[in-house]
N, C-alpha and C positions, 0 to 999 in steps of 0.2 A: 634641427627643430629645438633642442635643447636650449640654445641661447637665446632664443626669444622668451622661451621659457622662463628661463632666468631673471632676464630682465625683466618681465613683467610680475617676477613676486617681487624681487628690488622697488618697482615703482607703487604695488601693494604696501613695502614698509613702508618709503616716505609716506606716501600717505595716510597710514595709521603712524605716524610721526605725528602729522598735522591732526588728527583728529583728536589723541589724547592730549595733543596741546590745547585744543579749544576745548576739550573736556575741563579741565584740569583751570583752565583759566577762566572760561566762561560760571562756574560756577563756587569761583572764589577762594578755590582750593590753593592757588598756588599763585605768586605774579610773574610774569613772565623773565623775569631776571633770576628769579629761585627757582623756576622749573627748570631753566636749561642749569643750572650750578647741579641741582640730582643729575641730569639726565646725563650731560658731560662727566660725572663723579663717578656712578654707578658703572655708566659703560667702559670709562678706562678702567677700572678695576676688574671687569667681568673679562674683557677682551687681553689683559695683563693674565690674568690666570687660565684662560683656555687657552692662550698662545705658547705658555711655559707648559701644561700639560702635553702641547702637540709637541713639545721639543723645540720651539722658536724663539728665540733670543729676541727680545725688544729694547732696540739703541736708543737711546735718546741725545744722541751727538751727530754732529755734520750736518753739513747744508741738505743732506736730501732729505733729512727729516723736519731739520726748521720750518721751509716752505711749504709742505701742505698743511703741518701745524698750525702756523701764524694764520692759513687761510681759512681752518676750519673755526680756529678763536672766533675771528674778523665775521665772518660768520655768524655762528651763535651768537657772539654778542650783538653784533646790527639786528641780526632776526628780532631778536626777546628785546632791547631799548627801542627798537623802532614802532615794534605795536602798542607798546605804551602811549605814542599820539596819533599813531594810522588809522583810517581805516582797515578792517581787515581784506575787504576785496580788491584796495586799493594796493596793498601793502605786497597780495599776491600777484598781479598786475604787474609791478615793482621787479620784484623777485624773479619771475623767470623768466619778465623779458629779457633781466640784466643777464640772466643765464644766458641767454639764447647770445644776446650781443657778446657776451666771454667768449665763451666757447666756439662760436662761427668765427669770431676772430682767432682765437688762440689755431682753430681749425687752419686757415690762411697763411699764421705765421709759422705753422708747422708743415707747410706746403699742398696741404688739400686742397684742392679744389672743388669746392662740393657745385654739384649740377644746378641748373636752371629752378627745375622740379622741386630743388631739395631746400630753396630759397623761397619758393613760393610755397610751400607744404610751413616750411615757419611762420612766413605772413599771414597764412591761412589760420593757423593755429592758437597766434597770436590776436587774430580779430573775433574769433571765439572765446580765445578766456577773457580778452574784454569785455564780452558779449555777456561771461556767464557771470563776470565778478565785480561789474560796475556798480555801483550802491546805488537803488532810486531815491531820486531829488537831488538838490543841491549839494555838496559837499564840499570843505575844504581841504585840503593839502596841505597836512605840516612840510615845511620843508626839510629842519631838521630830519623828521621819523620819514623823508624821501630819502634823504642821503643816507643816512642809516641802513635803508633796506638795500638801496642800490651798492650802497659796500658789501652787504651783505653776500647780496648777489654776485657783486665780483668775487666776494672770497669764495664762494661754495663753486663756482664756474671756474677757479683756480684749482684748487682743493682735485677739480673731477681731473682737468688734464694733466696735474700733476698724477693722476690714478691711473691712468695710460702707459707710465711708464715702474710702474709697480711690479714685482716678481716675488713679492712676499704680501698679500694683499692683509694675510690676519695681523704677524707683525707690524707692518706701517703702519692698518691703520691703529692699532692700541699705542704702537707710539704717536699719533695725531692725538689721540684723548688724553693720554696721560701729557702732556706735553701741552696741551689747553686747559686742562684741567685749572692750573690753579691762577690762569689768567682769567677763566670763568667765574672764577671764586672771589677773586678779587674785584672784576664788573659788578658783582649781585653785592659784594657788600660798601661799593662807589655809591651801589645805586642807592643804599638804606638799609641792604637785607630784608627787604619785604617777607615777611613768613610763609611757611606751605606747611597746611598743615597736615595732620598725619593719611585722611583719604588724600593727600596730594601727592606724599612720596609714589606712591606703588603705579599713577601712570605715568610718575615722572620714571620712576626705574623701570618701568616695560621698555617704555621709549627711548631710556639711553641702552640697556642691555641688549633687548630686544630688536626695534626695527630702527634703531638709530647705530648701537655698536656692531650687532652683526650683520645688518641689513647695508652699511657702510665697508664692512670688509668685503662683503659680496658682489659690489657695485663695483671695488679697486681689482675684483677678482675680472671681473667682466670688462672693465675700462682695455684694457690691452687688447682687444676683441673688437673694440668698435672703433670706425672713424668719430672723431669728434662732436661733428656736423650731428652723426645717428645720434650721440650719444645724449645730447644739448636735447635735440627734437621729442626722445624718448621723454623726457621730464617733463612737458609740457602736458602728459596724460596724469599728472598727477593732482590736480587741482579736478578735476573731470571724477578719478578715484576718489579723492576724499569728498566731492558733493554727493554722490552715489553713496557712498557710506555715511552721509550725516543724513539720507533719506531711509535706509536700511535700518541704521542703527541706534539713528538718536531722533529719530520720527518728523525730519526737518521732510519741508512740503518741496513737492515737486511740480513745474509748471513747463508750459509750454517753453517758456525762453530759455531753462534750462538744458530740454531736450535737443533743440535746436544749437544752442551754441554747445554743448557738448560733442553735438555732430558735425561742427565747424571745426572741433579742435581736433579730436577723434580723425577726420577725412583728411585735415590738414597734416596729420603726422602721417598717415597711409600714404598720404600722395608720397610728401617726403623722403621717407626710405624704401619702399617700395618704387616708386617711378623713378627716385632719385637711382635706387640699383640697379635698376633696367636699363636706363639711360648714359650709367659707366659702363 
């Protein structure tokens, strides 16, 4: 019971990832190229010194650290230039379908075979966040801030099955931060160096300390634990978490189409690892 556990305060951070990013952006505080430069800064430095306290050595050399580095960059950086023309529920949409297409693949090329049930618990899941995060009316589609996101998504759905093969989860991941770090540094000042101003640091450093840098070791702590396919499906409750926390927390209204597609997404991940385990 413990690993479910787990994972569900992991999918808690991201989510409070996402919220004090729309905190922090929605209100002018920060632009999205300056948030993630805090939020990537802050957590490699916090996750550099609790790792040297636990006695962990953080390499910053060899291919096994390059790779999920470059993928966490790719990442961050597609995430934060992409919203700058996205919509935002469009942008989510984007984001972990690409997840779901990584990682089921990555799943395959690593010889899984994930079940009938566990295929359909993704489609299911994937027709609900549509459901919950389609913009009403008309909208356009940057394509740039499409490709943007869908890199994005490639890199973070690299980034997780390079986390699978992890046996130092605090180390690696603060060498991922520090080791993006100052490629972050350098996108935010490509982009202009947009200001954050001083209420913007403190939920840009919750978020890289907090549910970005520890919330990230925890997830590479857990990766070795799940099949891929679980691992990809699990993420798709995180958009479901942060709409429920912007109802909770920041007094955003809640309607019927919410409930409903939350319970599309919700049912569709149940099926998934749940029927998909019964079924192996």
């Amino acid at each position: 019971m413990r690993l479910p556990v787990l994972v569900a305060v992991t999918m808690l951070a991201f989510a409070a990832n996402s919220l004090l990013n729309r905190v922090a952006i929605a209100e002018g505080l920060a632009g999205p190229a300056g948030f993630a430069a805090v939020r990537v800064a802050s957590g490699a430095l916090a996750l550099w010194l609790i790792a040297g306290r636990a006695g962990q050595a953080v390499r910053l050399t060899g291919r096994a650290r390059l790779v999920p580095a470059a993928a966490l960059t790719l990442y961050l950086l597609g995430f934060s230039f992409a919203y700058l023309t996205l919509h935002a529920g469009i942008g989510a949409l984007i984001l972990f379908g690409g997840v779901q297409v990584t990682m089921f693949g990555g799943s395959l090329l690593a010889g899984e075979r994930p079940p009938a049930l566990r295929w359909a618990g993704m489609a299911a899941g994937l027709a609900g966040l549509a459901l919950l995060v389609w913009p009403a009316g008309a909208v356009r589609i940057d394509p740039l801030g499409a490709v943007l996101m869908a890199a994005a998504a490639f890199g973070w759905g690299v980034y997780s099955l390079r986390g699978r093969a992890s046996r130092a989860p605090l180390a690696d991941t603060a060498a991922s931060f520090l080791l993006a770090t100052p490629l972050v540094l350098l996108g935010w000042l490509l982009s202009g160096a947009a200001g954050i101003v001083p209420l913007g640091v403190l939920p840009a450093m919750v978020s890289g300390v907090v549910t970005s840098g520890m919330g990230y070791a925890l997830w590479y702590s857990l990766l070795p634990r799940l099949e891929a396919s679980v691992a990809a499906l699990a993420q798709l409750t995180v958009p479901v978490i942060a709409v429920a926390g912007g109802v909770l927390l920041l007094g955003e209204g809640l309607t019927a189409k919410t409930v409903i597609s939350a319970a599309l997404v919700l049912g569709g991940v149940a099926m998934g690892i749940l029927g998909g385990r019964r079924k192996a």
